[in-house]
C-alpha positions in Angstrom: 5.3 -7.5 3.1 5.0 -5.9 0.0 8.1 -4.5 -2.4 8.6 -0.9 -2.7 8.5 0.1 -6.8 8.0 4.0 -6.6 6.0 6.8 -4.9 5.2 10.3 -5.8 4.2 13.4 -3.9 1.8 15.8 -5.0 4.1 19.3 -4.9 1.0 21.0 -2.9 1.5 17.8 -0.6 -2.3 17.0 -1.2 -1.7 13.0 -2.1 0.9 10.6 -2.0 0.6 8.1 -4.3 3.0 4.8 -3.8 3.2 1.6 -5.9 3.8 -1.3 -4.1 4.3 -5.1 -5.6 4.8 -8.6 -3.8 7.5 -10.9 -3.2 7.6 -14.3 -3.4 4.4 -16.3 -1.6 5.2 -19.4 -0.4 2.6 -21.8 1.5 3.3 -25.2 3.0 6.9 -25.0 0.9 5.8 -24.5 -2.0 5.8 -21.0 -4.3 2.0 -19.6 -4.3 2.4 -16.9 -5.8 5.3 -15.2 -7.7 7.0 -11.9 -7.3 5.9 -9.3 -9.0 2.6 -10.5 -9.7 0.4 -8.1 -8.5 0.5 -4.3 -8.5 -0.7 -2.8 -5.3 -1.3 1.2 -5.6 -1.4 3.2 -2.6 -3.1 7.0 -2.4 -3.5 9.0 0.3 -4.9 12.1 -0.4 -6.5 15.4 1.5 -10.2 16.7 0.2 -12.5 18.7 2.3 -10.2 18.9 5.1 -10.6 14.9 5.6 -7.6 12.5 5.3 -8.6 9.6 2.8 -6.8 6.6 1.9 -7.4 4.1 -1.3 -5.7 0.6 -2.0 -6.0 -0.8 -5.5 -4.7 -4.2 -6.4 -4.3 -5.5 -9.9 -3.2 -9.3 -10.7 -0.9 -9.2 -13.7 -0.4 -13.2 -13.5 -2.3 -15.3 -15.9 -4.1 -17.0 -13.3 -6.4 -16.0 -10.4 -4.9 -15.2 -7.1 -6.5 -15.9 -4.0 -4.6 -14.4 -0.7 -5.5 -12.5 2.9 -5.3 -9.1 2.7 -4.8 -7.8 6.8 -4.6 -4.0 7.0 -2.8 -3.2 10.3 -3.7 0.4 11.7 -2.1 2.6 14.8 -2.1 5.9 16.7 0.2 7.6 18.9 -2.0 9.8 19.8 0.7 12.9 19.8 -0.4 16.1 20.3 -0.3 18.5 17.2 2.0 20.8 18.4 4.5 17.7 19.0 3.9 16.8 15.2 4.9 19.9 14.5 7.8 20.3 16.0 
């Protein structure tokens, strides 16, 4: 689960950008990978009427990192007038 550092809204609410970092990896017992090693940047942003979403990672570590990266999504499915409300 990654670590929270900052985010920041656009004031016209057309992207929201939020940086991201990771705790502490550890695999079979042993540390894999140390906090704070990679930067994880977030943006979701409106253009043409379309809702678009980019992930960037950067490894600040000194050596390479090798991980799963899942990407989890869901809908509700609400109707707009109850997102709205």
């Amino acid at each position: 689960q990654p670590l929270l550092l900052g985010s920041n809204m656009r004031d016209d609410n057309s992207a929201l950008t939020v940086d991201l970092t990771n705790s502490d990896v550890y695999r079979d017992g042993r540390l894999t990978l140390q906090k704070d090693t990679l930067h994880i940047v977030r943006s979701i942003f409106l253009w043409r009427g379309t809702a678009y979403q980019r992930i960037g990672l950067q490894n600040h570590g000194d050596h390479a990192a090798s991980f799963d990266l899942t990407l989890l999504f869901d809908n509700d499915f609400a109707d707009l007038f109850e997102v709205r409300g």
